[in-house]
N, C-alpha and C positions, 0 to 999 in steps of 0.2 A: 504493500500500500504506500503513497505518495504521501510524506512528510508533509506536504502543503496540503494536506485536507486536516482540515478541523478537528475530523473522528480519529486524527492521532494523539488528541488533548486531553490531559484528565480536566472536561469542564463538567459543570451538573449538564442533567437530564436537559433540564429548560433551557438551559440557555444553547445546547446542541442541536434541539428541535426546532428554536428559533429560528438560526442561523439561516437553513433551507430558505423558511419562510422570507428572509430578507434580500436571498440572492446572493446570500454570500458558497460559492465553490468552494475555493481555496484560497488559503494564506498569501497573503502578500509578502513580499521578500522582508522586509520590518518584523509584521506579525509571526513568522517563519523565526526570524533570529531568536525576537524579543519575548514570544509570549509562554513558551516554557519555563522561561528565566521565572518571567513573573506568577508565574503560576505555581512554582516552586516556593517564590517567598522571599525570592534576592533582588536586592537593587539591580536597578538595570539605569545604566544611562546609554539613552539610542540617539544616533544620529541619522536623521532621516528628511526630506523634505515635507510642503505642505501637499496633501493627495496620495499621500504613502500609503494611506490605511493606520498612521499610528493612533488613530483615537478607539480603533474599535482592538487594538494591541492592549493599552493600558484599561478600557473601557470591561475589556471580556475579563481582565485579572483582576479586579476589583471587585466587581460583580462577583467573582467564581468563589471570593473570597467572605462575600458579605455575608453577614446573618439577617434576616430581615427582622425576626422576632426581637431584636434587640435595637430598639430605637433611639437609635445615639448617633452622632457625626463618627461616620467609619472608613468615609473616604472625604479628603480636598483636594478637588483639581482647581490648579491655576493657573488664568488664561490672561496674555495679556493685553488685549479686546473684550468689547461687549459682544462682538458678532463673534469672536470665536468661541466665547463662552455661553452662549445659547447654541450653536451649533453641535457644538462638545455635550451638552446638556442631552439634546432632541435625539444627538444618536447612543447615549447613553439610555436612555428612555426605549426607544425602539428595541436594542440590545435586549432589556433589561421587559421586557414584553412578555415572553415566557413565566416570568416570577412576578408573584403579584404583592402587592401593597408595597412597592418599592417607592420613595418618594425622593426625587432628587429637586434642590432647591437651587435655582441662580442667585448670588449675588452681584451687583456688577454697580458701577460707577455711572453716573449720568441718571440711573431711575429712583423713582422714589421712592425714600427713605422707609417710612409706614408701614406699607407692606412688606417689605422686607423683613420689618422688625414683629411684625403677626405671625409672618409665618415662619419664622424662627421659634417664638412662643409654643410656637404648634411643632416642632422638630422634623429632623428630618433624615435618610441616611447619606446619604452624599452629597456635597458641597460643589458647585461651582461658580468658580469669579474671579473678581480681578483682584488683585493687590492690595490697590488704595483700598476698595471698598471692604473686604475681607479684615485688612489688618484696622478699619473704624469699629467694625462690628463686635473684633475681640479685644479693642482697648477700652469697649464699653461693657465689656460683659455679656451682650446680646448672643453670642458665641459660644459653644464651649468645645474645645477639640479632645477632653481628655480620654474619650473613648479611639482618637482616629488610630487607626490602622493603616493607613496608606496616605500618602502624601505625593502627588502627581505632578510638576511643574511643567507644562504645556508649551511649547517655542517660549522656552527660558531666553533665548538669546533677545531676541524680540522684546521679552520683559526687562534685559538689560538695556536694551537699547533706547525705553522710552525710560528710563530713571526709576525703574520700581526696585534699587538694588537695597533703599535704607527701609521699604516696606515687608519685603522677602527677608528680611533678616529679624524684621519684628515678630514677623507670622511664625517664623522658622522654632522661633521662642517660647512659643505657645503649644506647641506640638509635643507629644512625648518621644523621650530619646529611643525608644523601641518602639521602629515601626519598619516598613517597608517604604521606601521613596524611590520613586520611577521622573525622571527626567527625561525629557524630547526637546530635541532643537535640529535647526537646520544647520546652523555654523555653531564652530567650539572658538569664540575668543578665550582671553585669558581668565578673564569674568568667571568665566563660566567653570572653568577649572580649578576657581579658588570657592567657586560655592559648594562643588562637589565632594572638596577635601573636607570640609566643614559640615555638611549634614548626610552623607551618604557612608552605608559599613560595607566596605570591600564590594564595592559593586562593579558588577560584568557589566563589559562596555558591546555593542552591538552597530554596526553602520555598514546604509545600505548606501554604494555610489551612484553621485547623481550625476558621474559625464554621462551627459546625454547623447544618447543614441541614435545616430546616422539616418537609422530606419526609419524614424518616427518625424525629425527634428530636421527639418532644411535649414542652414544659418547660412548667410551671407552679409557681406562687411564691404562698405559703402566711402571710400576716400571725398571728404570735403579740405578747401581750405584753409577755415577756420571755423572759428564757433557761429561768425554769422548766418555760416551757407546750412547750418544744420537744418532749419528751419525749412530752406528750400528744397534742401535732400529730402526732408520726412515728406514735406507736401508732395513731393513725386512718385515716392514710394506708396502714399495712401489712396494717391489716382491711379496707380497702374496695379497696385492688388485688390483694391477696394473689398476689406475685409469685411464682416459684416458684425465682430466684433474682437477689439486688437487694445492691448494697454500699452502704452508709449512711458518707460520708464524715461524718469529726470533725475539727477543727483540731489537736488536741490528743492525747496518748498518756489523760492523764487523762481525758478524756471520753469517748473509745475503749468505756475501763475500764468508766465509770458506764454508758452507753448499753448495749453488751450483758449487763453484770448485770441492769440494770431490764427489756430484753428478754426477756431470762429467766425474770424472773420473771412477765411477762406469757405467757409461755407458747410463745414466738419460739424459732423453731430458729436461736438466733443467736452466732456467732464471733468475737470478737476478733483484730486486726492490727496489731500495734504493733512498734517498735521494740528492745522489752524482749525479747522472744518468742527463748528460743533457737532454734538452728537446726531441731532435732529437734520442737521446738513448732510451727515458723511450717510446717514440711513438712506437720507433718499436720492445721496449721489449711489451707492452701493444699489438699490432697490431699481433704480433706472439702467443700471449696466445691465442686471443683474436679466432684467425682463426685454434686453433688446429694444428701450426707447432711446436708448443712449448706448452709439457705437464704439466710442474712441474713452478709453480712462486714459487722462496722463498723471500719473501718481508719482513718490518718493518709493525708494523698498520699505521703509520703514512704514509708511502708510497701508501698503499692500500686501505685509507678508499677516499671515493667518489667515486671510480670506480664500476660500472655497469656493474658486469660480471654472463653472466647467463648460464644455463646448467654446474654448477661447482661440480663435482661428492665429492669429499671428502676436508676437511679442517686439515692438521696436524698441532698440536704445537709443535712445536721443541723446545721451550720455554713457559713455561706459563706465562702468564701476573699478575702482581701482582692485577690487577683488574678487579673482578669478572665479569661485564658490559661490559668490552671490553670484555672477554673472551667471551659471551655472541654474541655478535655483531661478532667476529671473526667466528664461527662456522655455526653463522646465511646466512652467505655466502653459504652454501652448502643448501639440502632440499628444494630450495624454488618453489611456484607454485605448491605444493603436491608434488613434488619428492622426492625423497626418498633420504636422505643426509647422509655421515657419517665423524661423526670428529673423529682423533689422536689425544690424547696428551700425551706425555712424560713427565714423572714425575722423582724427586730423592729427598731422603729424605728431602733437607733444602726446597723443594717448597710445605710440608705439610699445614702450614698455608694457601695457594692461595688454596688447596684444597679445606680446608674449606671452605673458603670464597665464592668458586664456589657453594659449597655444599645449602651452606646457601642461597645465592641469585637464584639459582635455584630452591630452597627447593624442592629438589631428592636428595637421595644419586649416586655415581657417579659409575661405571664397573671399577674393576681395574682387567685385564684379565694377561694372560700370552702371552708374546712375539709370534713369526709364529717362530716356528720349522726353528734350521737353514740351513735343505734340500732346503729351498726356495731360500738360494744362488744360485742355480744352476739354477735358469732360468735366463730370461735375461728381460731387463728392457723394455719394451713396447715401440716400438718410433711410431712419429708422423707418420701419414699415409697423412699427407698436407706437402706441404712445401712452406715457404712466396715466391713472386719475387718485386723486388724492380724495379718500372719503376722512372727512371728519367724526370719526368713532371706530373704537377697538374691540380687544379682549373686557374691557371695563363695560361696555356696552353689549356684551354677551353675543358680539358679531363674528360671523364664523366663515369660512372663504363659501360655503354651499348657500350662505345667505345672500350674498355677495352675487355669485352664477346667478341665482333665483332673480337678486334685484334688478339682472342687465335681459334675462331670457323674456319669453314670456310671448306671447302674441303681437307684443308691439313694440318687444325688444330686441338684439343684436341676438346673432345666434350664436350657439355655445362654441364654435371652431375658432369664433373671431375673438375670445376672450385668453389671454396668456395668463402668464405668474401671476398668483395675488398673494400676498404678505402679509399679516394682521399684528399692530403692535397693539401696547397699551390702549393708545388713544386713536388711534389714527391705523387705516390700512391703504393700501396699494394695489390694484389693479392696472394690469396692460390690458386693452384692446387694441385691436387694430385700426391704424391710426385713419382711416375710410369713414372708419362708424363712431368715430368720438362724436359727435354731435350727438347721436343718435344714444350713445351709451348716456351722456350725463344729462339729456333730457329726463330719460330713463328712470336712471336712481334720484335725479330732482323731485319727481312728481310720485313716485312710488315708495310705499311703507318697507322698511325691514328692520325686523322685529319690533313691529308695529311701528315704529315712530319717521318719522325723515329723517336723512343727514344730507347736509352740506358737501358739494363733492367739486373737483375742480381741477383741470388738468395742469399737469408742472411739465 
């Protein structure tokens, strides 16, 4: 029998019956290395990218491990995003399907306070959140981890990288010194090697490589100039593949900025991802990528790594990263699941050394082609064929995506093929239709009850 099937695990009953039900076959090269480890009972720190499968790795070891009868905090996973900690949460849930009265609780940064602190009151067995919000909850006492058993940090690096290093050291304090701690990250700075030393007991190290594969991953590398012509290099490259949806990495929040302005005004259906973006902003820049009303993200790495975005046709660098690994991880974004993926990057003399450096840590040499003929000016830029509506009421308003369908269908509404993604937060949810029948959809939900009352709806 094949190591990568499941039914070589000692996991419970439920959670192996599940699995089928979910579509999962077989282990992914991560959960392959890592999930014996943890199933065993040993520290694991894995290195692995975002789309690896590590959440349903540390997700199944936890679960395998949980008592449900005993209703105490038994696992804390730490994310460090809101989107990656309700994602982490939903497939923990799904997972966790098979076994029943399992209650896993988000806490996260940017929501409110209140509920959080109710249903704390009310317990729970596993934890997920972020940092800041985490280490607020146990320096009030709202908290208590003296039961936890596992301790998860979720793209630690990522958590280094936005300053959560004096919040992880408070939370780390609160924990008891016997436990199991599973760490995931995509890069190993030095950070990360000093926090290992400090809360992890002889832990097995695990890493799956992410040079990207030939088969999958078309790269080609584009000589500009200088920094000015980049702009003009992307514009030609976004007319002559006209993706249908492609994120355009920047080094920089500032360039972020400039890049999809000038997009813009080139006539680019394109979005911004930075750091600056509050929450309510980056939801419904992410919610618009997410559903195909919005084709181009030009984001930071820092903005964009934990996000779980799939069917993503091409990756441009508008900047190359000084390091090879994130380059690496950047592009990985595109190709995956066997598709066929192709990255851009812009190049100019002083970025020859990151060349190398690519060169070397791929060990391929790299395509350095010639620019799209600039006849390709003359078309015009692809736009979106969705466009988002924004209804005014949530999860708080007991509103549910079928109520949503219901509100757009009906005798005198749009039909069901013409409705995409719908997203439901607190207060507020998200629907794409196609962008033909917008009128027709927010006539629709204007004039028609769900669950029972009106909402306010309004396309972004």
């Amino acid at each position: 029998m094949s190591t990568l099937q499941f039914s070589t695990l000692n996991l419970k009953a439920a959670l192996s019956d599940n699995l089928a039900t979910l579509g999962f076959k077989q282990m992914t090269p991560i959960q392959a290395q890592s999930l014996p480890l943890i199933i065993d009972g040993k520290d694991v720190i894995a290195q692995a990218k975002t789309g690896s499968g590590k959440t349903a790795a540390f997700g199944l070891g936890l679960l395998n491990k949980l008592n449900v009868k005993k209703f105490r905090v038994q696992s804390l996973v730490l994310c460090p995003t809101r989107e990656l900690a309700d994602q982490v949460a939903k497939d923990i849930r799904d997972l966790a399907r098979g076994i029943h009265n399992i209650k896993v609780l988000t806490l996260c940064g940017g929501m409110p306070m209140g509920p959080q602190i109710s249903s704390l009151e009310h317990g729970a067995h596993i934890i997920v959140g972020t940092p800041g919000r985490i280490e607020d909850h146990l320096s009030k006492e709202r908290l208590n981890l003296d039961d936890l058993e596992t301790l998860v940090l979720d793209e630690a690096d990522r958590m280094l990288e936005m300053g959560f290093q004096d919040s992880l050291d408070k939370i780390f304090s609160y924990c008891p010194a016997i436990r199991q701690t599973l760490l995931f990250s995509a890069t190993f700075p030095d950070q990360i090697h000093s926090i290992t030393a400090k809360i992890m007991n002889a832990p097995e190290y695990v890493k799956v490589e992410s040079v990207t594969a030939e088969n999958t991953i078309n790269q080609s590398f584009y000589r500009v100039e200088n920094n000015e012509q980049r702009i003009d290099a992307l514009r030609l490259l976004l007319l002559a593949n006209q993706p249908e949806s492609a994120i355009v990495f920047c080094n920089t929040k500032k360039t972020v900025q400039d890049v999809t302005s000038q997009l813009k005004q080139f006539g680019f259906s394109a979005i911004a991802l930075h750091g600056d973006l509050e929450q309510r902003d980056r939801n419904e820049t992410l919610v618009k990528f997410a559903n195909k009303s919005a084709l181009i993200l030009v984001a930071t790495d820092v903005a964009a790594r934990g996000l779980d975005i799939n069917d993503l046709e091409a990756v441009f660098n508008y900047d190359l990263t000084p390091d090879a690994e994130v380059h690496v991880h950047r592009i990985g974004r595109t190709g995956r699941a066997g598709n066929k993926g192709m990255a851009y990057s812009i190049y100019c003399d002083k970025d020859l050394g990151r060349i190398v450096n690519i060169e070397e840590y791929q060990k391929q040499a790299i395509k350095i082609l010639e620019l799209p003929n600039v006849s390709v000016l003359e078309r015009t830029p692809k736009t979106p064929k969705m466009t988002t509506l924004q209804i005014d009421g949530g999860k708080k308003q007991k509103l549910r995506p079928g109520d949503i369908v219901g509100g757009l269908t009906g005798e005198t509404g749009i039909k069901g093929d013409q409705i995409g993604k719908i997203q439901v937060f607190d207060v507020r949810a998200y629907v794409a239709v196609e962008s033909k029948v917008v009128k027709a959809a927010l006539k629709k939900i204007s004039n028609e009850k769900m669950k029972g009352k009106n909402f306010r709806v309004r396309a972004i």
